[in-house]
N, C-alpha and C positions, 0 to 999 in steps of 0.2 A: 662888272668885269669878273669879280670872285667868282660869281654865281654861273658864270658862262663856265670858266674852269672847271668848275666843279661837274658842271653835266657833261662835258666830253669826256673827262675821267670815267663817267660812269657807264656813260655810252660804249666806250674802250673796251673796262673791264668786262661785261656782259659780251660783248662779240669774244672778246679773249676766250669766254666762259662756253658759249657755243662752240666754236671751234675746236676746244677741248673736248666736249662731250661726242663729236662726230668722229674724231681718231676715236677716242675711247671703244664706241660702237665697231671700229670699222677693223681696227685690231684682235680684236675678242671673236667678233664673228669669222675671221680669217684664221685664228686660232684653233678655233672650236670645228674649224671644216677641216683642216688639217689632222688634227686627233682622232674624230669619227673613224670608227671600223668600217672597214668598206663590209656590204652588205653579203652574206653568203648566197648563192643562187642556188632555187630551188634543187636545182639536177646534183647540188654537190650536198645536199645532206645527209646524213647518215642514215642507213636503211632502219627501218622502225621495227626494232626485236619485239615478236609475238611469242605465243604457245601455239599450238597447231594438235591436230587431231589425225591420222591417216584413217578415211572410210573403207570401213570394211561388216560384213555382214553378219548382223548376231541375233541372237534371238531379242523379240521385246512383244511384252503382253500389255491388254489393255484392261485394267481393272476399274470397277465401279463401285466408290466408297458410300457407306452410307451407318447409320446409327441405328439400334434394333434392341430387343429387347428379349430376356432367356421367359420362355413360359414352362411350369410342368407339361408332362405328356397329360397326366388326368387328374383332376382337382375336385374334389365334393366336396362342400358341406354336408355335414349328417345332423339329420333331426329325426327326430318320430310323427309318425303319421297322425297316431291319435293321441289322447290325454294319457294321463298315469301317471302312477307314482312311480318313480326307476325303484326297480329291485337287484339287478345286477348291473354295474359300470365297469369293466375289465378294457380299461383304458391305461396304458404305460406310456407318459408325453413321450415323442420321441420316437419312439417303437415300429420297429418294421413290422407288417402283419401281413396274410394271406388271404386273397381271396376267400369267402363265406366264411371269414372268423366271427363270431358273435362278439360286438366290441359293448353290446349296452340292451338292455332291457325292462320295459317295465312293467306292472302286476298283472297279470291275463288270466287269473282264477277261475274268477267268474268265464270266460270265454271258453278256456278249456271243459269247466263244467257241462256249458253248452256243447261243445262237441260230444263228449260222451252220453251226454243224452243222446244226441240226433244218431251216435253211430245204433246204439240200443231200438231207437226207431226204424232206422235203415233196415236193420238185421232182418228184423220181421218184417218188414215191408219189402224186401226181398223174397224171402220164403215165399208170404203169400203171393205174391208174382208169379213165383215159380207154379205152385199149385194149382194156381188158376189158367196159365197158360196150359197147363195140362189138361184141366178139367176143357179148357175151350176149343182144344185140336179136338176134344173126344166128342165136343156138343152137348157137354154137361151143364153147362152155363152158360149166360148171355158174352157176347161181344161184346156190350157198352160194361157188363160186370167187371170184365176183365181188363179194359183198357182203366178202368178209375184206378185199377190196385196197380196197374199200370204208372199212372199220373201221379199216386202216393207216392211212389219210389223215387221217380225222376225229381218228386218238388224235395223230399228229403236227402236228397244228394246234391241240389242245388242249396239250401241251406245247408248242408257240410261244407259245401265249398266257398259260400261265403263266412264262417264263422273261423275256417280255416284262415283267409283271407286278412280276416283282425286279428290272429294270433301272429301272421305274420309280419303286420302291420308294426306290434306290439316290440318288437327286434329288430337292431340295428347290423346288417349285417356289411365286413368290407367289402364292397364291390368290385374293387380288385387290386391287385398286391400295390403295398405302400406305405407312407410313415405317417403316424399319428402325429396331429398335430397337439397345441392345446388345449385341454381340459376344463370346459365354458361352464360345467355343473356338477351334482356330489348328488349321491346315491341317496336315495331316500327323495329326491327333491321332486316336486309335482312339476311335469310338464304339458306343454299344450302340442300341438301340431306347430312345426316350425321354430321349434326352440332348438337352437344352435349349442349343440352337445360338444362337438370336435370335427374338424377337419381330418380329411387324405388324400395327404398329397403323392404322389409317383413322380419321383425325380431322377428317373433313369430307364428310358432316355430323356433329354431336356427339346422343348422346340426352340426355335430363334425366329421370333418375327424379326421384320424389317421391312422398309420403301425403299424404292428406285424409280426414277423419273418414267415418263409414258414413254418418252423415246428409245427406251433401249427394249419394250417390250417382246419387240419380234428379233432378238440378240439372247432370249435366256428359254430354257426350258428344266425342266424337272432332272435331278440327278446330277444338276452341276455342282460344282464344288465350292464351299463358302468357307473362309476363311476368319475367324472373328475374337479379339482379346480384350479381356478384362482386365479392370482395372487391379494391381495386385499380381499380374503373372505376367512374364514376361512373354512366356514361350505361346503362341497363336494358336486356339483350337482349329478343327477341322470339322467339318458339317455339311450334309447334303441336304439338297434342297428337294423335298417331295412337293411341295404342294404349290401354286400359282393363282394369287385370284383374278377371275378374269373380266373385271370390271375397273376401269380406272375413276381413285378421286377425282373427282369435280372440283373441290374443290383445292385439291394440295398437285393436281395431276403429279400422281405417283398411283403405283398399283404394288400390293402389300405380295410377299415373297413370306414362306415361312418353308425351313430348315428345320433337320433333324439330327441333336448331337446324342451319341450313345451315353456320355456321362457315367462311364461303369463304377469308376471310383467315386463319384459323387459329389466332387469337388465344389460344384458349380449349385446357387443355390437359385430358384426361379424367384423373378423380379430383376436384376441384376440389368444393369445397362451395357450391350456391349457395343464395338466397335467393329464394323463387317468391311468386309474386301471379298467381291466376286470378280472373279476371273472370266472375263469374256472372251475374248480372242487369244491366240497364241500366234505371233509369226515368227517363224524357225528361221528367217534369212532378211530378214529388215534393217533399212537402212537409217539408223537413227543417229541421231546427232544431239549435243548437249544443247540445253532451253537456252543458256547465255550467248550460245550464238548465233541465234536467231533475229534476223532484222526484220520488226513488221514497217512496211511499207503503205499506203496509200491504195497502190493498186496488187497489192499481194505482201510476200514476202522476200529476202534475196541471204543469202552468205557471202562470207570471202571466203576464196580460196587461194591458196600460195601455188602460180604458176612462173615460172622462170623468173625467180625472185622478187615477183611482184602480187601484191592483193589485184585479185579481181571478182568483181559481184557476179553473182549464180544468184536469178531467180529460179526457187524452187514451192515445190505444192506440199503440203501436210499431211500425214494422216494421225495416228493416235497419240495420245500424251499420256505420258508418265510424271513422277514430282520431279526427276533432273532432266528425261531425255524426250523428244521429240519424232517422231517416221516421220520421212522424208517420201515421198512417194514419188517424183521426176525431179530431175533437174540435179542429182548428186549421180554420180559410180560411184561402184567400189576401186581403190586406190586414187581417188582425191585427195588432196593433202588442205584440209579444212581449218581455218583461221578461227581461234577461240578467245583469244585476248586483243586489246585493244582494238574494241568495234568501233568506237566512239571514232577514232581517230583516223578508222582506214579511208583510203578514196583509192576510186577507180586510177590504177597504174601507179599507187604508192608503191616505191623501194620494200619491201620487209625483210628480216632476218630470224628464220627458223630458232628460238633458244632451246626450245623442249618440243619434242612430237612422242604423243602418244601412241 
């Protein structure tokens, strides 16, 4: 009998305990739906403050950057031809010099010796020339007489001029104006054919080589203008471009450009690595637009533009790029009012609100 008591108690409390827990649930959610903010609708948001652009037509050029390098106009090495000892070295490192300065020389005694003999031979081999072509117009002497004293003359003039030839072998002379480099050897010292005495270099004017892709081949010619700065100066040389080589690599497809900068002050020293900007097109009324707000698309590109207070997309067509700005080449006017901030966000017939227009 206890034991019966006991389970309807327990049976009780458990449904009491259910029962309790279903108000609980059914209070709270009736609460909770009561408090909830009613949802705003879309039409009533507040319009989405952008920056904006008004199109209008300016100029924008299209340049083609690339890396290059300063060379001298004319470069030697200087050596001697033949052996010797140097007798005179009239080398100052550094030193500007003029064409047919005598910068080095060595011992040609003995050679000179040789010329003076052969002119002493000459002399009379001359005369008797003379005398016999005399004697030959009169029929005093044979023809064959007179051609030999003939063929003596001619062979001792061709050995002057080759003995000539080694004296001048024997001298280094500038080949044309320019700076002394440094100083490979010392007077007195034997040299062979090809021994590296001193360099001259002409660093005024400087060249600029450089590359550019095969695609802009038929976009450049001679005389255009190159732009190029080094590392260390702020201000951009200027430099024309003479020369075009008219073979493309194979293997880098580029075709080598090289420029001409006057370098009158000398600033610039050859080797030097510089940074080029050529100028290819110029359009004096193009319609360009900044790179950020440009939408690429799938099947092209598109903008927003602010019409009657609302974003709406313009597909438009490309033409040249710059590092901020864009041509637009259809699909803008001028006096569009072009949407620049919040791309992410716009959609076709968003509310917006003009904050700043350029």
């Amino acid at each position: 009998m206890r034991k019966k008591v006991i389970r309807w108690i327990s049976i009780a409390l458990a449904a009491g305990l259910l029962v309790m827990l279903i108000a609980f649930r059914y209070f709270t959610a009736d609460s909770s739906h009561e408090s909830a903010p009613a949802e705003v609708s879309p039409q009533k948001r507040p319009p989405l403050s952008v920056r904006s652009v008004a199109i209008s037509p300016k100029p924008i050029i299209e340049y083609i950057n690339s890396t290059g390098t300063l060379f001298a106009s004319e470069e030697v090495d200087l050596s001697f031809e033949s052996s010797g000892r140097i007798t005179v070295l009239d080398i100052n490192e550094g030193q500007k010099v003029q064409k047919g300065t005598l910068l080095a020389k060595i011992n040609d005694n003995e050679l000179q010796a040789q010329r003076d003999k052969i002119n002493v031979q000459l002399k009379l081999a001359e005369d008797r020339e003379l005398r016999q072509r005399t004697l030959v117009e009169r029929e005093a002497i044979s023809r064959e007489s007179y051609e030999q004293s003939l063929a003596e003359m001619q062979a001792l003039k061709a050995d002057l001029a080759q003995i000539e030839a080694k004296i001048e072998k024997a001298s280094i002379f500038a080949p044309f104006d320019g700076i002394v480099g440094l100083r490979y050897t010392s007077e007195g010292a034997f040299v062979s054919p090809g021994t590296l005495v001193t360099k001259l270099v002409c660093i005024s004017p400087l060249k600029v080589d450089f590359a550019i892709s095969e695609r802009y081949i038929g976009n450049v010619h001679t005389g255009m203008t190159v732009f190029f700065t080094v590392e260390g100066y702020l201000k951009p040389f200027e430099a024309k471009v003479y020369a075009i080589e008219p073979n493309v690599d194979i293997k880098t497809r580029t075709f080598a450009m090289r420029a001409m900068y006057s370098n009158t002050r000398e600033i610039l020293k050859p080797g030097r690595s510089v940074y080029v900007e050529l100028q290819l097109k110029l359009f004096n009324d193009a319609i360009s637009i900044p790179t950020e707000a440009l939408i690429p698309e799938m099947d092209g590109n598109l903008v927003y533009v602010y019409r009657s207070g609302k974003a709406q997309p313009v597909a438009v067509q490309t033409g040249i790029r710059t590092e901020t700005e864009i041509q637009i080449t259809s699909g803008l006017a001028v006096g569009d009012t072009l949407i620049t901030s919040g791309i992410l966000q716009l959609r076709t017939g968003l509310p917006v609100q003009l904050s700043e227009i350029r």
